[in-house]
N, C-alpha and C positions, 0 to 999 in steps of 0.2 A: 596810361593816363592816370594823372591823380586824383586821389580822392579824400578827402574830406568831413569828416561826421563829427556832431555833435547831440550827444542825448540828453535833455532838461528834465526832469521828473518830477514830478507836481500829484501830491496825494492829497484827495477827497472821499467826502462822504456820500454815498445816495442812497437810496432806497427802489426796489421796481418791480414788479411783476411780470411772467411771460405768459404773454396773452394768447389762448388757445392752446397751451401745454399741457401735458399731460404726466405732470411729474411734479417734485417738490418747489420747485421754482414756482408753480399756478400760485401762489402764495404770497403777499406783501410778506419784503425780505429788505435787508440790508446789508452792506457792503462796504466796506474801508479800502478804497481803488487807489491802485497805484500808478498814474500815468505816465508813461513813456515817449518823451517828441523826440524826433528823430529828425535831423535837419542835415543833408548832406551837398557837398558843392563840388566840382572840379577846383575853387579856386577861393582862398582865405584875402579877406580886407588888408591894407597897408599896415594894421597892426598883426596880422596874422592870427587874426580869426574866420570862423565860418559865418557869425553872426556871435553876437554879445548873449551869454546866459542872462544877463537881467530883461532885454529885450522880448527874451522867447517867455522869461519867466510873466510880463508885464500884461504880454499881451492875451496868451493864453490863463493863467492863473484869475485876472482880470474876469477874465468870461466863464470860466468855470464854478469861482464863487461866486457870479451872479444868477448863473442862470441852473448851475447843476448838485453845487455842493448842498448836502442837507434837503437835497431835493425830493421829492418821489417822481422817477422817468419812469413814465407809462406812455404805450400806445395811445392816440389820439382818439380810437373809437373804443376804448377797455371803458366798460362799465362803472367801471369804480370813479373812472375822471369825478363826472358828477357828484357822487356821495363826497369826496375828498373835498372836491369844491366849498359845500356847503359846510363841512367842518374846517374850511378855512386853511386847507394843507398846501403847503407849496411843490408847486407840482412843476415839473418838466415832461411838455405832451411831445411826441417823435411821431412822425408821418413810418417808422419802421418797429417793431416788436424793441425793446430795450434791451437786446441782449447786449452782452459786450462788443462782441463784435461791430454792433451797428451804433453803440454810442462811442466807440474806438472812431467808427467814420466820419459820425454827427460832427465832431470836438475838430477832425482833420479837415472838412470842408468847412468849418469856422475860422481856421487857423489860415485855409489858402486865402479865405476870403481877404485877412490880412497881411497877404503877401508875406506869408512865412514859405520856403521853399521847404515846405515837410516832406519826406522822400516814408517815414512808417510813425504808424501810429500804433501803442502798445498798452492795453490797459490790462493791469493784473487785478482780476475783479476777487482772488484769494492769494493768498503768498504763493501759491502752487498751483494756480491756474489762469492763463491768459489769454486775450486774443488781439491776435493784429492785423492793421489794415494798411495796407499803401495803396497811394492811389492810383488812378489809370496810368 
């Protein structure tokens, strides 16, 4: 059978701490992320695409500058919410720890939300370190 792939890549800026860690990460830290969509089909459109890159780029980059870029992604019960609060910091709270892997998932249950058929999600959270998530 055929197959199909296409990979969008859309780089951001966050900031986040791992909640309950016990290593340098316990630390507000930031990160120049490199994200990876992964959209793959058995079968290309009448123009002989998978889906249009400005689409993918539309819909996910859309939501990423609004809700994560230049952001701080913390846990939802991290202590620090509150202090950041009142200094007025824009914040992205996650029901999961921020690590990559789980803001890899966050960004690809956003994406199904809009019927993008994401088949892997890949965020290089350094030039030489990443993680990925596909979904069930």
């Amino acid at each position: 059978m055929e197959q199909f792939s296409v990979i969008k890549v859309i780089d951001f800026c966050y900031g986040h701490r791992l909640f309950n860690y016990n290593g340098k990460c316990k630390h507000l830290h930031g990160h120049n992320g490199r994200l990876e969509i992964e959209i793959t089909s058995n079968t290309v459109d009448e123009l002989g695409m998978v889906i249009d890159f400005g689409e993918i780029k539309r819909i996910a980059k859309q939501w990423i500058d609004d809700n994560m870029d230049h952001k701080m992604l913390l846990f939802k019960d991290d202590p620090l919410v509150s202090v950041l609060r009142d200094c007025e910091e824009p914040l992205y709270l996650m029901d999961d720890n921020p690590t990559a892997e789980n803001i890899a998932k966050e960004i690809y249950k956003h994406l199904l939300s809009h019927n993008l058929n994401v088949s892997k999600m890949r965020l290089w959270e350094t030039e030489n370190g990443c993680a990925t998530y596909c979904g069930e």
